[in-house]
MOPAC internal coordinates of N, CA, C and O (Angstrom, degrees):
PM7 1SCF
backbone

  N    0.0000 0     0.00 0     0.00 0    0    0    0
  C    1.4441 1     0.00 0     0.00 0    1    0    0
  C    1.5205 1   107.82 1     0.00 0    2    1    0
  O    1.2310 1   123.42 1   -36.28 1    3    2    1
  N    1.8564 1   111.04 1   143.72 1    3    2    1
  C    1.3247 1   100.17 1   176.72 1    5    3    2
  C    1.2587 1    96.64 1   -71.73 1    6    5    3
  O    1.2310 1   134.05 1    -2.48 1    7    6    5
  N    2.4672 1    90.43 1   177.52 1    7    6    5
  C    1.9804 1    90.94 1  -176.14 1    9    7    6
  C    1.8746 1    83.97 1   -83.78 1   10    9    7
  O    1.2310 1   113.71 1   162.10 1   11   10    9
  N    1.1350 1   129.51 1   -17.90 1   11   10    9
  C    1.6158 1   111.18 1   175.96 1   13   11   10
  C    1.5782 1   122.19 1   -50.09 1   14   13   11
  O    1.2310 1   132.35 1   120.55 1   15   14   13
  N    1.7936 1    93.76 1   -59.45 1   15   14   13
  C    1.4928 1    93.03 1   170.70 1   17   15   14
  C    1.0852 1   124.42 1   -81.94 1   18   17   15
  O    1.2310 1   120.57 1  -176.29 1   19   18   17
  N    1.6265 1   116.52 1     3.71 1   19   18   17
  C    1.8179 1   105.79 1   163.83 1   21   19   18
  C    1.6530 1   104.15 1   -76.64 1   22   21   19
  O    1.2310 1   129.59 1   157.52 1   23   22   21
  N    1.2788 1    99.11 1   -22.48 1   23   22   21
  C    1.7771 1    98.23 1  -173.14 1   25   23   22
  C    1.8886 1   111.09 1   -71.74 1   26   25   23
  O    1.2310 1   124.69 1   134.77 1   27   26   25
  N    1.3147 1   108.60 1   -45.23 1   27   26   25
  C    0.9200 1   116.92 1  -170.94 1   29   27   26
  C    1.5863 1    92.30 1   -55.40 1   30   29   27
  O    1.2310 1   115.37 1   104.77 1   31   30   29
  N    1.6517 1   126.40 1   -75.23 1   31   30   29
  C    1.5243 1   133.93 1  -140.30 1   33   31   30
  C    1.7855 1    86.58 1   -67.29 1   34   33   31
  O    1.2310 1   112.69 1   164.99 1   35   34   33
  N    1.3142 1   131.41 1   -15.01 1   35   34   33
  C    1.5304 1   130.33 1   173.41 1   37   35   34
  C    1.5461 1   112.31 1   -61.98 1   38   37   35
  O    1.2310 1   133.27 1   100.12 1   39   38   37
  N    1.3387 1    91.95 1   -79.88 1   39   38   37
  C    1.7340 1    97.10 1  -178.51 1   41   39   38
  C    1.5363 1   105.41 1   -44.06 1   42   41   39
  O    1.2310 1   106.71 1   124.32 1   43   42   41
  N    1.2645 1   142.32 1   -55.68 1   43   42   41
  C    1.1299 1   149.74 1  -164.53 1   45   43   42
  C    1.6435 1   108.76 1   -64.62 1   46   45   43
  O    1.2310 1   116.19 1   149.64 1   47   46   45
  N    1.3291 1   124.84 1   -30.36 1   47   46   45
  C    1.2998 1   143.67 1   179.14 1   49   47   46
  C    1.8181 1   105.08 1   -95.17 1   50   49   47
  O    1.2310 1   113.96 1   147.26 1   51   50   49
  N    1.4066 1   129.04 1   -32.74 1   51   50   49
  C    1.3750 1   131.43 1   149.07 1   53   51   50
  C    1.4339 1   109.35 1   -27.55 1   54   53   51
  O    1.2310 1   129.51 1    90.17 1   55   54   53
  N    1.5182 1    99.27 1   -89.83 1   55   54   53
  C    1.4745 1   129.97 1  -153.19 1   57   55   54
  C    1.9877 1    99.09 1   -55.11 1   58   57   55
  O    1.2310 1   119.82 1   132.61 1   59   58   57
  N    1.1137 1   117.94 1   -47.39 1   59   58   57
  C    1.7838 1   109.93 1   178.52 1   61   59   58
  C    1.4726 1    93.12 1   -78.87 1   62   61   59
  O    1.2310 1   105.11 1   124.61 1   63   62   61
  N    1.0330 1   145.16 1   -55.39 1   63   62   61
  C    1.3300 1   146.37 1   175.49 1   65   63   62
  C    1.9307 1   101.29 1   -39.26 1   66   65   63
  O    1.2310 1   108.91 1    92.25 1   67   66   65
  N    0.9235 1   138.36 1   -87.75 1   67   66   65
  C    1.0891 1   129.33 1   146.09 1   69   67   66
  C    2.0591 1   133.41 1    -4.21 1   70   69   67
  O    1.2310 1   117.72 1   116.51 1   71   70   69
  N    1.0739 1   121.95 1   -63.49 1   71   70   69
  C    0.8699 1   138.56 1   150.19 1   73   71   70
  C    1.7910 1   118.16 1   -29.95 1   74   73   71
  O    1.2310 1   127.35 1    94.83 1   75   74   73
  N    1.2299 1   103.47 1   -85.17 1   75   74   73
  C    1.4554 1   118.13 1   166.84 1   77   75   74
  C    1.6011 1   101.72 1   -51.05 1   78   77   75
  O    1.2310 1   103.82 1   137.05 1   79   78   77
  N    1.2589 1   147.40 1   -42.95 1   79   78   77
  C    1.2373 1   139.01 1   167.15 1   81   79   78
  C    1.7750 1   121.71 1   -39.86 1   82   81   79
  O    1.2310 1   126.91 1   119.77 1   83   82   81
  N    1.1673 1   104.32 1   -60.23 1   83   82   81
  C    1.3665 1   144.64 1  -173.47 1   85   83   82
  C    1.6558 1    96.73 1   -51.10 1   86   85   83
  O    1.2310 1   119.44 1   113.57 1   87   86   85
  N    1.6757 1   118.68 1   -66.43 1   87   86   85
  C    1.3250 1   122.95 1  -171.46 1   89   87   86
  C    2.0366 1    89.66 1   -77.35 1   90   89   87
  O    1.2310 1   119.87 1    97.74 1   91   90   89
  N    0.8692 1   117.85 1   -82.26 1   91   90   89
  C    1.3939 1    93.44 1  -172.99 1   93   91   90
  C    2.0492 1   121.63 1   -21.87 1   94   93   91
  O    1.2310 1   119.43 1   150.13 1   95   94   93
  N    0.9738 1   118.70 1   -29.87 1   95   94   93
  C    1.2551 1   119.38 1  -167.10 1   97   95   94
  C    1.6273 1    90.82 1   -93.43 1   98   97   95
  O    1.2310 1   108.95 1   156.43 1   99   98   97
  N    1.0359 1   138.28 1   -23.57 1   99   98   97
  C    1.4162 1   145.20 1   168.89 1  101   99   98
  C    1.9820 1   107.60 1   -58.63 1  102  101   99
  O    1.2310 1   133.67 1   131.56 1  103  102  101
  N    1.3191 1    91.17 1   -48.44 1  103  102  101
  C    1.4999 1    91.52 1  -170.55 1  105  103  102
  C    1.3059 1    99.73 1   -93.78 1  106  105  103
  O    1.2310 1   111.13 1   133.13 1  107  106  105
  N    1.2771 1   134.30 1   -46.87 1  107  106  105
  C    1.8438 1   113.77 1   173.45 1  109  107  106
  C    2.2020 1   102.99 1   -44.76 1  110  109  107
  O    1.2310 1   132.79 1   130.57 1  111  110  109
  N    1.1606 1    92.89 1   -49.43 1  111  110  109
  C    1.6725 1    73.61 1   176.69 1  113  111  110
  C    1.4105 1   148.92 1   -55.62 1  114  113  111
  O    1.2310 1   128.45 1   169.64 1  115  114  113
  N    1.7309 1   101.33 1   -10.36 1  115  114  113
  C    1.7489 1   124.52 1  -169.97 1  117  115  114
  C    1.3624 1    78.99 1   -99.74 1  118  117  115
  O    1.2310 1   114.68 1   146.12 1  119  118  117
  N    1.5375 1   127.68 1   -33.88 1  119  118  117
  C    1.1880 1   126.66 1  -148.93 1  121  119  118
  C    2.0324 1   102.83 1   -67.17 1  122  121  119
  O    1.2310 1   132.86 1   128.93 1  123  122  121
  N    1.4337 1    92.76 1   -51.07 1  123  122  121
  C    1.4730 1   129.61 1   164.41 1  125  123  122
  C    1.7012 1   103.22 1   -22.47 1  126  125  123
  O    1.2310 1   135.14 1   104.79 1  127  126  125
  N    1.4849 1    88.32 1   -75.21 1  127  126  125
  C    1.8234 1   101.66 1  -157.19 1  129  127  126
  C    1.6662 1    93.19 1   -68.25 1  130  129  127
  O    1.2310 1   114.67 1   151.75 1  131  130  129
  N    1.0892 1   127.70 1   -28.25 1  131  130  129
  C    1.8882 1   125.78 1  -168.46 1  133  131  130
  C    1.4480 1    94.38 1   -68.75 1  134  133  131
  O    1.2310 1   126.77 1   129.87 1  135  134  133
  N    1.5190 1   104.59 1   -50.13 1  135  134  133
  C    1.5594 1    94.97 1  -162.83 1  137  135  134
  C    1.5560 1   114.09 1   -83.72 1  138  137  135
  O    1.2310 1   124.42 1   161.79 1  139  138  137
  N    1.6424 1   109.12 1   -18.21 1  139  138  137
  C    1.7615 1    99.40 1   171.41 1  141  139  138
  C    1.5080 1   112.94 1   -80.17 1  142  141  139
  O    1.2310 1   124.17 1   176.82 1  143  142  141
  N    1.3970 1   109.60 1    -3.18 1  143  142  141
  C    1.7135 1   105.60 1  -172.67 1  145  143  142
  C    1.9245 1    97.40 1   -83.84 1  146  145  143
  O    1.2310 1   124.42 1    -4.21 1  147  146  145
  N    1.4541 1   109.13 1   175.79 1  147  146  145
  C    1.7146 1   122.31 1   174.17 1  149  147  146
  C    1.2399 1    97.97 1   -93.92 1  150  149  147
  O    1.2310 1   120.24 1  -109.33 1  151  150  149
  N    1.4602 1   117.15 1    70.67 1  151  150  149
  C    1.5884 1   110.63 1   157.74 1  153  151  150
  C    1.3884 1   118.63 1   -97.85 1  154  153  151
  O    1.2310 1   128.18 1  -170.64 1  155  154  153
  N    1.4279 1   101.84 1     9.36 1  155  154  153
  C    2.0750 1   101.39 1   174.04 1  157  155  154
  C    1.3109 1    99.13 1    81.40 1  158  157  155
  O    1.2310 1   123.64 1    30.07 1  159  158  157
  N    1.0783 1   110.63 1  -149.93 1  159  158  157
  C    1.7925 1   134.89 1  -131.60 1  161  159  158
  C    1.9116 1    85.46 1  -114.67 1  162  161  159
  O    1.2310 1   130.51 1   136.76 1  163  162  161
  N    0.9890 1    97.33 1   -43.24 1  163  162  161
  C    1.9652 1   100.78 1   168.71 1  165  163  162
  C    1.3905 1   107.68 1   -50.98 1  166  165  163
  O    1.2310 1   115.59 1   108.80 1  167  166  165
  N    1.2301 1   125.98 1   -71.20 1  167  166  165
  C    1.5598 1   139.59 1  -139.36 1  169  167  166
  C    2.1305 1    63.49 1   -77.24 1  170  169  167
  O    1.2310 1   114.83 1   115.43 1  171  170  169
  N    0.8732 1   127.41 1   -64.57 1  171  170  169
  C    1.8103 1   117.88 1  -148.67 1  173  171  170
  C    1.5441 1    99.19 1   -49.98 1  174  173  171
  O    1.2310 1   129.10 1   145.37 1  175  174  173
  N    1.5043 1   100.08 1   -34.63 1  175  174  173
  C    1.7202 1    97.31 1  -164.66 1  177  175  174
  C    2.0035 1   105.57 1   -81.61 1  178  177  175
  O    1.2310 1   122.90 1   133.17 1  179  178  177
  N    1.2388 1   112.05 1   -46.83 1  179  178  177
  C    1.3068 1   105.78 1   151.13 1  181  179  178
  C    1.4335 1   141.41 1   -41.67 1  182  181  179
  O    1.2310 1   126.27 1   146.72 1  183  182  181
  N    1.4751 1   105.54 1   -33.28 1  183  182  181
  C    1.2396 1   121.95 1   154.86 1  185  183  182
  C    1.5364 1   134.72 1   -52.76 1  186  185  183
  O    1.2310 1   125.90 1   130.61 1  187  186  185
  N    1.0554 1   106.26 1   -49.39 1  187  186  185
  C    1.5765 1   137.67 1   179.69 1  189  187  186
  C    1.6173 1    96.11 1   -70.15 1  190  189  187
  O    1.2310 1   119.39 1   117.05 1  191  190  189
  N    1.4616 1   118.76 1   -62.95 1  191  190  189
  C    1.6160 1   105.65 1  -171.26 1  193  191  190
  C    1.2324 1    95.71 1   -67.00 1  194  193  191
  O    1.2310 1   104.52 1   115.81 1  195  194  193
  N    1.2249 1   146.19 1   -64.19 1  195  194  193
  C    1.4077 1   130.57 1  -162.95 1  197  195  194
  C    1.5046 1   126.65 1   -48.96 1  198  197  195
  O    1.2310 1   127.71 1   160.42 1  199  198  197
  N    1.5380 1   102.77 1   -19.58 1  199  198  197
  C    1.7720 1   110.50 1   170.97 1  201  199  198
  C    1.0332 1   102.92 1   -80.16 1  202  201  199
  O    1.2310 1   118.21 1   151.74 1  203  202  201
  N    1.4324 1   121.02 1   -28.26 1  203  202  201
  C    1.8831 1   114.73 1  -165.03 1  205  203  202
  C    1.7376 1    87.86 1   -86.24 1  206  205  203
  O    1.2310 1   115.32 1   170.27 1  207  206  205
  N    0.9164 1   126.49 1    -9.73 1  207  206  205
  C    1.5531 1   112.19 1   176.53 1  209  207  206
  C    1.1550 1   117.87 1  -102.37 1  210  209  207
  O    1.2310 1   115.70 1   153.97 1  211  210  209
  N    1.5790 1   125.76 1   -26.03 1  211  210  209
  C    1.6939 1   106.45 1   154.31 1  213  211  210
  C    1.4615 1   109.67 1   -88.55 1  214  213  211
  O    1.2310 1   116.67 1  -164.78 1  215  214  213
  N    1.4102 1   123.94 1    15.22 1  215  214  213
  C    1.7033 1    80.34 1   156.91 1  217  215  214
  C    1.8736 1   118.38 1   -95.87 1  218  217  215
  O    1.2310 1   132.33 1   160.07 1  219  218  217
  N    1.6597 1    93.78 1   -19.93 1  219  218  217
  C    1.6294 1   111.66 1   158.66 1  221  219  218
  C    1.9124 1   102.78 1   -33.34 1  222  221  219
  O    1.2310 1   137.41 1   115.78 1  223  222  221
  N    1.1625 1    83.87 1   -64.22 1  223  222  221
  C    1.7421 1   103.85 1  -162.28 1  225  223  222
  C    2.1188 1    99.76 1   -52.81 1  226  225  223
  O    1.2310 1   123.76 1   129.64 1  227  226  225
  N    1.4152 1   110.39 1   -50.36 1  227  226  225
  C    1.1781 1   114.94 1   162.12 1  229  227  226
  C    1.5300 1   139.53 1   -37.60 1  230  229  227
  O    1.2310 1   130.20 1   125.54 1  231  230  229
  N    1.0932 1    97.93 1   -54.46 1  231  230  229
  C    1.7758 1   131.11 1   170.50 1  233  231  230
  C    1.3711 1   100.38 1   -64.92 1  234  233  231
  O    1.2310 1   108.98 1   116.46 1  235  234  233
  N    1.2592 1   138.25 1   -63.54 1  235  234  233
  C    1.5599 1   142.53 1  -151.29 1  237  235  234
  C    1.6890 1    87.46 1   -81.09 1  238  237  235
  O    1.2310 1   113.25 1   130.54 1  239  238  237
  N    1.2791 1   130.36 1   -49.46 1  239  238  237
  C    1.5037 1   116.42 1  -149.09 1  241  239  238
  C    2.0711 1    87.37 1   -83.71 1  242  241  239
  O    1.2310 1   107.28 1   140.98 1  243  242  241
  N    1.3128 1   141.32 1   -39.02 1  243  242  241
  C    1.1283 1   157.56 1   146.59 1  245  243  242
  C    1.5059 1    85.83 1   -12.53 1  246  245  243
  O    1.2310 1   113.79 1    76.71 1  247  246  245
  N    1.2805 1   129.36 1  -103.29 1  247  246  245
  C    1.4714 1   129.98 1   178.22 1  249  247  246
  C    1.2529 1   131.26 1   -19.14 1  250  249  247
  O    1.2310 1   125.75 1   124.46 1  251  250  249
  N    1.2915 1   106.55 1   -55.54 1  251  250  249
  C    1.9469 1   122.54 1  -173.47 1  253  251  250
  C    1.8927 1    79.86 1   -76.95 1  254  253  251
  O    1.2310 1   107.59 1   136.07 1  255  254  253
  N    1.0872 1   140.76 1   -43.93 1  255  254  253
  C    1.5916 1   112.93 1  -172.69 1  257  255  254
  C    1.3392 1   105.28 1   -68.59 1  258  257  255
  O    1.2310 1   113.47 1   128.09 1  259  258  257
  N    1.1546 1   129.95 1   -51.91 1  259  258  257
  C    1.5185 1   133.57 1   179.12 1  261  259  258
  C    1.5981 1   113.88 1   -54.68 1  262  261  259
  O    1.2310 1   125.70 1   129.66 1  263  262  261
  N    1.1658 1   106.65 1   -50.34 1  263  262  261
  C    2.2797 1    90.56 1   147.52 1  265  263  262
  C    0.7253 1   115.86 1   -67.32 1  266  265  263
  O    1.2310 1   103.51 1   153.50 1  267  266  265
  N    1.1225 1   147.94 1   -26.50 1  267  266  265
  C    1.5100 1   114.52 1  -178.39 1  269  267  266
  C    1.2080 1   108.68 1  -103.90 1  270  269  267
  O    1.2310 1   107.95 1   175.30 1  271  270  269
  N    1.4803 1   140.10 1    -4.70 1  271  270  269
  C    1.4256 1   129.90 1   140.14 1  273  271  270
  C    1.5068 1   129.21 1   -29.69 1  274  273  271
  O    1.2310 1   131.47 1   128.82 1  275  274  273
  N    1.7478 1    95.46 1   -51.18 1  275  274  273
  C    1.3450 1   104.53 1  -165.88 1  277  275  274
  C    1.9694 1   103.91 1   -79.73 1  278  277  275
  O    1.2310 1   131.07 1   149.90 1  279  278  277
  N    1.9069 1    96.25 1   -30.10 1  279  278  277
  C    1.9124 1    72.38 1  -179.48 1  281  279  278
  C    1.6336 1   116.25 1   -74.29 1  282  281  279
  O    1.2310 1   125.49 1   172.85 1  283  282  281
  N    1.3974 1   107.06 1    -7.15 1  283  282  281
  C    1.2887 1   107.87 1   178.75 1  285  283  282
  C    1.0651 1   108.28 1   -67.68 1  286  285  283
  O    1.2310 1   116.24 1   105.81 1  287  286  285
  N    1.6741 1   124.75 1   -74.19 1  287  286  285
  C    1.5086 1   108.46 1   170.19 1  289  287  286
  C    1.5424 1   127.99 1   -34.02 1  290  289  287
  O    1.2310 1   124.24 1   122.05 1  291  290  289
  N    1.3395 1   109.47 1   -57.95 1  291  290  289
  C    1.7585 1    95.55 1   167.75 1  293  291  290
  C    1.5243 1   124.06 1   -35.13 1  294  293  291
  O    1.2310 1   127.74 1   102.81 1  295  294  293
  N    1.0657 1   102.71 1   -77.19 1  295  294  293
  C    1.9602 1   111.08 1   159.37 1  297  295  294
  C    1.1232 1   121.59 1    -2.78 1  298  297  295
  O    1.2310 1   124.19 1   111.47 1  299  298  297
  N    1.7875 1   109.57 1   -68.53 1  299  298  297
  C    1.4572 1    95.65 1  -172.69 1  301  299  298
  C    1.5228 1   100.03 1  -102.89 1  302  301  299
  O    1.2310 1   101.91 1  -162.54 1  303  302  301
  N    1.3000 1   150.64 1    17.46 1  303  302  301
  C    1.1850 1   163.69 1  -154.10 1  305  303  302
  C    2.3238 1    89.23 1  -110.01 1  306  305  303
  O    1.2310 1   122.58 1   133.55 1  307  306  305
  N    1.3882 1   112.66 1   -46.45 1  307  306  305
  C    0.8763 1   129.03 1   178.51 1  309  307  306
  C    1.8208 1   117.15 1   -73.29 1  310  309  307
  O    1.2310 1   121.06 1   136.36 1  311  310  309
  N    1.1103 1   115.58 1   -43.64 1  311  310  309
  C    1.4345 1   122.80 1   153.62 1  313  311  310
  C    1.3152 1   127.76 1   -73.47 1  314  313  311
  O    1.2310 1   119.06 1   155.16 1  315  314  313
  N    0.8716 1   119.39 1   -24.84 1  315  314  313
  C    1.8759 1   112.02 1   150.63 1  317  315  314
  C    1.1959 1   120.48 1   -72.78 1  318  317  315
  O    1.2310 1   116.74 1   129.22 1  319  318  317
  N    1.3276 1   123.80 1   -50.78 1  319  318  317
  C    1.6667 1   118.82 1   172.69 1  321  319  318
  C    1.9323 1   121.31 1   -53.36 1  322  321  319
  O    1.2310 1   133.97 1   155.90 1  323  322  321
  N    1.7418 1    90.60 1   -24.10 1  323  322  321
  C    1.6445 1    92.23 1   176.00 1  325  323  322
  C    1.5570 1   101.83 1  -163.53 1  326  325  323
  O    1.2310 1   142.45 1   -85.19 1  327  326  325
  N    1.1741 1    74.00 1    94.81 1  327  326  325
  C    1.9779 1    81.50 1   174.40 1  329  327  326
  C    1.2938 1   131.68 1   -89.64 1  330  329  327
  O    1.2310 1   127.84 1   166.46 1  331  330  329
  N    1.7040 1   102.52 1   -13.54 1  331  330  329
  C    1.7808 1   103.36 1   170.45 1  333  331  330
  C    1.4049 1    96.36 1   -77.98 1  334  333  331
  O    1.2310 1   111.69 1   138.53 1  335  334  333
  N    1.5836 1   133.26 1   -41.47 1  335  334  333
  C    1.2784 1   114.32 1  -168.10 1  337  335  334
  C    1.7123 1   109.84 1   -70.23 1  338  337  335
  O    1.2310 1   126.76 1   154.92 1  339  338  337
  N    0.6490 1   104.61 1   -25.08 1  339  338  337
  C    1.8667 1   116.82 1   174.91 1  341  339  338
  C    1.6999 1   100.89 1   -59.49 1  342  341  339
  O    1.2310 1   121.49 1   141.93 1  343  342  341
  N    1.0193 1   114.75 1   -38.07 1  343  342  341
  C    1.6199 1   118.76 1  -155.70 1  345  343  342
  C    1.9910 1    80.90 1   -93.02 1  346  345  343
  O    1.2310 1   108.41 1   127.90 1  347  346  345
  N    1.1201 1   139.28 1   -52.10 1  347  346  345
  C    1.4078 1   142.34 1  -173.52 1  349  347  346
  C    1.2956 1   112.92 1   -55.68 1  350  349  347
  O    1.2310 1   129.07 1   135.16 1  351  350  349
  N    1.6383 1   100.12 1   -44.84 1  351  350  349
  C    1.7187 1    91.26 1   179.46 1  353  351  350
  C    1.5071 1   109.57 1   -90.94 1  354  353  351
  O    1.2310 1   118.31 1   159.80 1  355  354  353
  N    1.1798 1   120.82 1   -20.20 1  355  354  353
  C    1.6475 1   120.25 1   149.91 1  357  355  354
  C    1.5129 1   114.41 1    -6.68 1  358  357  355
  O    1.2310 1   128.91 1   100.32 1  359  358  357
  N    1.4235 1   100.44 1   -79.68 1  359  358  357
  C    1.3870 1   141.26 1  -165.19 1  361  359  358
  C    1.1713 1    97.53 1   -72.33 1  362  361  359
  O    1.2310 1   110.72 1    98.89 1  363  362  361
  N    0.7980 1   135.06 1   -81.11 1  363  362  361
  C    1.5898 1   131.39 1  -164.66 1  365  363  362
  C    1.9492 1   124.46 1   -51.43 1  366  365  363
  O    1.2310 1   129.46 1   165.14 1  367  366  365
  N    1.4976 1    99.38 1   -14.86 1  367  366  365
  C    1.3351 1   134.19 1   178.38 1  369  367  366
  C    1.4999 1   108.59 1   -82.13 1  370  369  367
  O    1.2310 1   132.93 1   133.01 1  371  370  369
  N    1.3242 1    92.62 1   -46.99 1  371  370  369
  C    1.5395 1   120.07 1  -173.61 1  373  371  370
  C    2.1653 1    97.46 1   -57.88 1  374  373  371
  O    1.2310 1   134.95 1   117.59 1  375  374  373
  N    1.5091 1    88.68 1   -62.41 1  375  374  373
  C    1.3499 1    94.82 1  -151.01 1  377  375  374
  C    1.9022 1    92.19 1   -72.96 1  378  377  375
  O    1.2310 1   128.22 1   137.26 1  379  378  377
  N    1.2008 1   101.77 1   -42.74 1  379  378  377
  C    1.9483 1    97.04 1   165.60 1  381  379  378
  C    1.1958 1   121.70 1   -31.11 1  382  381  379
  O    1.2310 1   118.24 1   123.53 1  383  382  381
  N    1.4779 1   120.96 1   -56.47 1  383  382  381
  C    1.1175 1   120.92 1   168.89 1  385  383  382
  C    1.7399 1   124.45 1   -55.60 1  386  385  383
  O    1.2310 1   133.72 1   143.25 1  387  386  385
  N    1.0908 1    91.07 1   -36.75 1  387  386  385
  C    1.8866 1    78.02 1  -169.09 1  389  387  386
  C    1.4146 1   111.36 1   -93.94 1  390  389  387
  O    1.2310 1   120.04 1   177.16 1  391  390  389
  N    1.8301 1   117.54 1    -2.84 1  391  390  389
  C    1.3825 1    93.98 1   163.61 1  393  391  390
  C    1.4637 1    96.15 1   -90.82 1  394  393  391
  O    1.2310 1   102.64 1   175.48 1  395  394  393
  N    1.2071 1   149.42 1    -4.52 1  395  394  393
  C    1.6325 1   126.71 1   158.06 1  397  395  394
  C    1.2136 1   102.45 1   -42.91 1  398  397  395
  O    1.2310 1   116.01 1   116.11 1  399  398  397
  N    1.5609 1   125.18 1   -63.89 1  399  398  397
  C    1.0136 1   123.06 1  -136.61 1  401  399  398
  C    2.0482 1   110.58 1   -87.18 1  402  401  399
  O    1.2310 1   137.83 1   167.56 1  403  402  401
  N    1.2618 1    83.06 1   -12.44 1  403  402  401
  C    1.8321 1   104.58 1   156.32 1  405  403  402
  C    1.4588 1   113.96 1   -73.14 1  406  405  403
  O    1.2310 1   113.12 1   121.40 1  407  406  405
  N    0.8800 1   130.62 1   -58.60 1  407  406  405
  C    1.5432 1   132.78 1   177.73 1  409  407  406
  C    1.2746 1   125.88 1   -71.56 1  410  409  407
  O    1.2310 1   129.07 1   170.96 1  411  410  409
  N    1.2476 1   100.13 1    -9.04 1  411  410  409
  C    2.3437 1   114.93 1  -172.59 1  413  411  410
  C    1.8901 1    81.51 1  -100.20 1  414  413  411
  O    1.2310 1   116.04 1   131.65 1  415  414  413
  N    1.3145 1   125.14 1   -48.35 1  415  414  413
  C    1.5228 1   112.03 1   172.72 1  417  415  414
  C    1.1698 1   144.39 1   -84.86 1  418  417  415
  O    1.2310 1   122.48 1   171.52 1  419  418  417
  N    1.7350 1   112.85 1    -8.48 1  419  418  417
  C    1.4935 1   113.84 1   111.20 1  421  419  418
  C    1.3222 1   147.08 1     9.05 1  422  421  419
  O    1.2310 1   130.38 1    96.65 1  423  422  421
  N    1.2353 1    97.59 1   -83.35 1  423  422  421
  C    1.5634 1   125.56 1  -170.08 1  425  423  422
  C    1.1153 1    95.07 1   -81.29 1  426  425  423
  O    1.2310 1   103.51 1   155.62 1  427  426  425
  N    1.3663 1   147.93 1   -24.38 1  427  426  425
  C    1.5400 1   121.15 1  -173.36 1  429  427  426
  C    1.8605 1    93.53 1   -93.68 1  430  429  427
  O    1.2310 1   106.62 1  -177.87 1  431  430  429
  N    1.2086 1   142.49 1     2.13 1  431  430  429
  C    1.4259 1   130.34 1   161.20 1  433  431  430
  C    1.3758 1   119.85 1   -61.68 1  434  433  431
  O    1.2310 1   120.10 1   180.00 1  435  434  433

């Protein structure tokens, strides 16, 4: 990987990484005040699902980074081994798209 595009897929992997940090630490804290307040046997059981759902929430976003680590490495692991074919289906993707997008604006005349 370049160090540009290691920089780029970083910051970009920071900032939601971050983000998703941020709201989890938001909800263990409501999580906090529900369960130190006297809301009874409710507030505990409300309590309880909302922990079982960020650590769900923990686990699942843990996963979706680790795919998409790995298609990234594939990705560019795949464009170094063949970069004209990388550059063809580029293009050909490229040009797919814009006669859709020629013919979808078309149709609205």
């Amino acid at each position: 990987m370049s160090d540009r595009t290691s920089t780029i897929h970083h910051h970009a992997s920071s900032a939601n990484h971050g983000d998703h940090d941020k709201l989890l630490t938001d909800a263990e804290n409501i999580l906090e005040r529900l369960a130190g307040g006297k809301g009874g046997e409710k507030a505990e059981a409300i309590a309880s699902k909302i922990r079982h759902a960020i650590d769900a929430s923990k686990e699942k976003a843990a996963n979706i980074r680790e795919y998409v680590k790995n298609g990234v490495h594939h990705t560019e692991k795949t464009i170094q081994e063949r970069p004209w074919t990388s550059v063809g289906v580029a293009a050909a993707a490229g040009l797919g798209i814009g006669l859709l997008i020629g013919l979808l604006s078309r149709r609205g005349d």
